[in-house]
C-alpha positions in Angstrom: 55.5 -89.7 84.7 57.8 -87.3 82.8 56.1 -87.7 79.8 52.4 -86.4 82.1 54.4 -83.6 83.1 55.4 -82.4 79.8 51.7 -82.5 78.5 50.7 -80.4 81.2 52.9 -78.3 80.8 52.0 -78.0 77.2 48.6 -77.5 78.1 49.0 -74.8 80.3 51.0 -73.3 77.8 48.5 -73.6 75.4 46.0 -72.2 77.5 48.0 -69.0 78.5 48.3 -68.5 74.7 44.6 -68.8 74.4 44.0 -66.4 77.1 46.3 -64.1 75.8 44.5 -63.7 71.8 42.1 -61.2 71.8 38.5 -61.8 71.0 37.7 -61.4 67.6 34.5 -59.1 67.0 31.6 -59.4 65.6 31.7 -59.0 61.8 31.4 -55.5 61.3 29.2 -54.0 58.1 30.4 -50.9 56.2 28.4 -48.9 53.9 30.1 -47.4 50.8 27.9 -44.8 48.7 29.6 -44.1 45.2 28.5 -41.5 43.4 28.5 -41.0 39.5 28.3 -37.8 38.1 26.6 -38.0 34.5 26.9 -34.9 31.9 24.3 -35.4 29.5 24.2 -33.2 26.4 21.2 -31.7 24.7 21.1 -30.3 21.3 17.9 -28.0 21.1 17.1 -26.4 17.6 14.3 -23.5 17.2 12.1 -23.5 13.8 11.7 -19.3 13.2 8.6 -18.2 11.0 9.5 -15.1 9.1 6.4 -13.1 7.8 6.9 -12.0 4.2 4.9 -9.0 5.2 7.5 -8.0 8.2 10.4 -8.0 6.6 13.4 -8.2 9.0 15.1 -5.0 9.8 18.5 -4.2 8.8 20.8 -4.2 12.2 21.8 -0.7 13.3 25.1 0.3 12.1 27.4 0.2 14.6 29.7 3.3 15.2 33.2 2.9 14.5 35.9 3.7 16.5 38.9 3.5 14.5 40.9 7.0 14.0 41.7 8.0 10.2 43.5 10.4 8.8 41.2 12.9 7.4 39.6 12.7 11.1 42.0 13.5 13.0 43.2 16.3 10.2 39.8 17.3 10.3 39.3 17.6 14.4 43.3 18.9 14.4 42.1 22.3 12.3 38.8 22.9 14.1 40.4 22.5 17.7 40.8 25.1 19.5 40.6 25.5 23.6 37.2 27.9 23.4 35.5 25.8 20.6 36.7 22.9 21.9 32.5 21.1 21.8 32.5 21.8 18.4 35.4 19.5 18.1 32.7 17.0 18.9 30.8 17.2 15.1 33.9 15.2 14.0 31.6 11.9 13.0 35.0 9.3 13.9 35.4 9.5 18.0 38.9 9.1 18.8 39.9 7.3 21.8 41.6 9.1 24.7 44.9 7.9 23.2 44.8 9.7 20.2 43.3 13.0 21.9 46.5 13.7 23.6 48.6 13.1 20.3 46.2 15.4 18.6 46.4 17.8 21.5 50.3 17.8 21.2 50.1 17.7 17.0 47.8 21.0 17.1 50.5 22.9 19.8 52.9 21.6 17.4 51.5 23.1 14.4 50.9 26.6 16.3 52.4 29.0 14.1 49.6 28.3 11.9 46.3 30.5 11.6 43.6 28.7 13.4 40.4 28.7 10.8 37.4 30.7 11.9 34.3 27.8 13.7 31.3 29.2 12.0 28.2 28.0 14.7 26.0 25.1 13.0 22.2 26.1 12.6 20.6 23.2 13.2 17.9 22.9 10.4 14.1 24.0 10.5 11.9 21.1 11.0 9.7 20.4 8.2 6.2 21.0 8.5 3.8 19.0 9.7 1.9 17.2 7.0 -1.8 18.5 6.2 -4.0 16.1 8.4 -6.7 13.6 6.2 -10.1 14.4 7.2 -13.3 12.0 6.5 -14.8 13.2 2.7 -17.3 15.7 3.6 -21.1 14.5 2.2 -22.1 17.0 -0.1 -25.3 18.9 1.4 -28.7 17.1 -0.1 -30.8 18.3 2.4 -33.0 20.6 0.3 -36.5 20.7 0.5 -38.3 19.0 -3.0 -38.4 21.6 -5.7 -41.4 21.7 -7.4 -40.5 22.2 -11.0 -43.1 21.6 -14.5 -41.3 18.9 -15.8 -43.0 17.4 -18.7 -43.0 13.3 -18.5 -40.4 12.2 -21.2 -42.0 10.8 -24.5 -38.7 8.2 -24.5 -37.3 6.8 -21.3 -35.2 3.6 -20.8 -33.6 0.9 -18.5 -30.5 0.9 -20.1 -29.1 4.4 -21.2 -26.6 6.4 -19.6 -28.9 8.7 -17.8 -26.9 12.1 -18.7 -29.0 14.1 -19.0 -33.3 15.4 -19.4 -32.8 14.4 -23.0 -31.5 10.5 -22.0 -33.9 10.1 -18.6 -33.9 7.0 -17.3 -36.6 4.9 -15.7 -37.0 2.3 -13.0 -38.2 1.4 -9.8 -37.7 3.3 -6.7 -36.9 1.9 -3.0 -35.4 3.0 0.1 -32.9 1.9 2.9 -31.6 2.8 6.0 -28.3 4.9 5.1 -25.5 4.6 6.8 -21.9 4.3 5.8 -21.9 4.6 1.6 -19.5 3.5 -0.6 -18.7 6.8 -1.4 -16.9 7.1 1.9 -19.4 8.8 3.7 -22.2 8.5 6.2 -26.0 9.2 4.8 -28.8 10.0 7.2 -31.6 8.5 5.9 -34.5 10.5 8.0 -32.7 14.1 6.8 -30.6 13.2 3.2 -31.7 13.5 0.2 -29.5 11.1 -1.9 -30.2 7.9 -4.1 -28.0 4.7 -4.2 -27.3 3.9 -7.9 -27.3 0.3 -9.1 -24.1 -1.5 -9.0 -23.9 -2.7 -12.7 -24.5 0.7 -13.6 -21.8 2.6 -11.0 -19.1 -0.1 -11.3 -17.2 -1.9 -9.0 -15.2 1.1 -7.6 -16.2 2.4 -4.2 -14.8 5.4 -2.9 -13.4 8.1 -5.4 -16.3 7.0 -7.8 -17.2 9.7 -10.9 -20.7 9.3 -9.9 -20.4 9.7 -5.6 -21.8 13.2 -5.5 -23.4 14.1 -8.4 -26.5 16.0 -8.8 -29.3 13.9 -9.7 -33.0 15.0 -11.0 -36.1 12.6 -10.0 -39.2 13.4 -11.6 -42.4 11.6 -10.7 -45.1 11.6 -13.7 -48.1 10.6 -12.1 -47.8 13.6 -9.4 -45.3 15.8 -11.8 -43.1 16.0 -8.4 -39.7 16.7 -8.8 -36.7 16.3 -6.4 -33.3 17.4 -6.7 -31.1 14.5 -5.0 -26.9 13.9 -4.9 -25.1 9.8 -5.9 -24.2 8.9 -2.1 -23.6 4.8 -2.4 -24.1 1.8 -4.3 -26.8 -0.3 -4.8 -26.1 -3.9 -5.0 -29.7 -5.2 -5.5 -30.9 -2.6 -8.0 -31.3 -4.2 -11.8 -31.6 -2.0 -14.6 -32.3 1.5 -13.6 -33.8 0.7 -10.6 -32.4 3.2 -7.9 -32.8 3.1 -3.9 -33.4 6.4 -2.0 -33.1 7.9 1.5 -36.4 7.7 3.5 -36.5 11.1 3.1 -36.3 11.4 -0.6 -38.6 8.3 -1.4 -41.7 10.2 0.9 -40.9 13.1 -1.2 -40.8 12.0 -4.3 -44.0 9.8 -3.9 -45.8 12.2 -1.8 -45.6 10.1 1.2 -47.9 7.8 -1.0 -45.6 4.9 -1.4 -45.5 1.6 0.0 -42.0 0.5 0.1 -41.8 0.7 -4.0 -42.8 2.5 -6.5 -42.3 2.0 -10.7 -42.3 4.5 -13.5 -40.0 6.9 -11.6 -37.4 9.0 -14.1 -34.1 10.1 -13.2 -31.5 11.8 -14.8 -28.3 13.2 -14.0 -27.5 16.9 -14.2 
């Protein structure tokens, strides 16, 4: 019997022990963030074109501001409390530092004659240069002179044209004007100016020998003559074949032609 009574009173030992220990909990579920922080390094490069034709410009010189002697010599004479903004020529700025020791260096040297501030004239400013203006066409306007010209007994496709004595002779066509190559507009329904062939004129353009000179056509079926001025080029002309202005090709065919016309001379004056 003892031993019954010790194992119940074990058990209810045991059980106030068990009664006593705390439920456990469910198991509980915990979130951890971690964060990672990643510098990443990029090297960029940049390819720059340079134009040979734009050259680079030189940086601006930048203004020093260190105090020499001569400058300060130089602002120390001219300073004086009425010209005190003509102080301010001095090309060297000095800080506000060095003011006050030049202040106190100029009472110092007192005694001596201050030298006369002449006022500085700023310079004229250069005249304008002479605007360019267009070349002016020479005037070929003039109505046909009729002059007795007797038809050449030599003519040719291939002579230099100076000249009555050296005529020259070709076909005759005309073209719409416009801007020459002598630099200057021709109006084809009022001018009275011929196009010379190219191989003849020569590759310059503008500032050619021949752009405005006086030119004598002479018809000898009709014995019409017509005074005319070298205002472009040609290219399609062979020989001494010559284009004209509407104007001058109606005149110097009698308004017979029909878009060309051979055996015309020319000459120039």
């Amino acid at each position: 019997m003892a031993g019954l009574k010790q194992i119940a009173l074990a058990a209810s030992l045991l059980a106030s022990l068990v009664a006593a220990v705390p439920l456990v909990d469910k198991r509980a579920i915990y979130t951890n963030t971690v964060t990672d922080i990643v510098w990443i390094t990029v090297e960029e490069t940049t390819t720059v074109w340079v134009d040979p034709s734009n050259p680079t410009p030189a940086p601006a010189p930048v203004a020093s501001t260190t105090t020499t002697v001569p400058a300060a010599v130089f602002a120390a004479a001219t300073y004086s409390p009425s010209t005190l903004s003509t102080a301010a020529v001095v090309p060297v700025e000095a800080p506000s530092s060095s003011s006050s020791s030049s202040s106190s260096w100029s009472s110092a040297a007192a005694p001596a004659a201050s030298p006369a501030v002449s006022p500085i004239v700023a310079p004229a400013p250069a005249p304008a240069p002479p605007s360019s203006s267009p070349a002016a066409a020479p005037s070929s306007s003039a109505a046909p002179s009729m002059v007795n010209v007797q038809p050449k007994d030599t003519v040719g496709t291939d002579g230099t044209c100076e000249g009555s004595g050296d005529a020259c002779q070709g076909d005759v066509t005309h073209w719409d004007g416009g801007l020459g190559a002598c630099g200057w507009n021709v109006d084809t329904n009022s001018d009275m100016e011929i196009a010379l062939p190219y191989a003849f004129m020569g590759t310059q353009s503008n500032g050619n020998p021949y752009c405005g000179r006086s030119v004598t056509l002479y018809n000898p079926t009709s014995g019409t003559t017509v005074q005319a001025t070298v205002g472009d080029k040609c290219m399609g002309c062979v020989d001494r074949a010559i284009d004209c202005t509407d104007a001058l090709f109606n005149a110097i065919t009698d308004g017979t032609g029909d878009g060309r016309v051979s055996g015309i001379q020319w000459w120039l004056n």
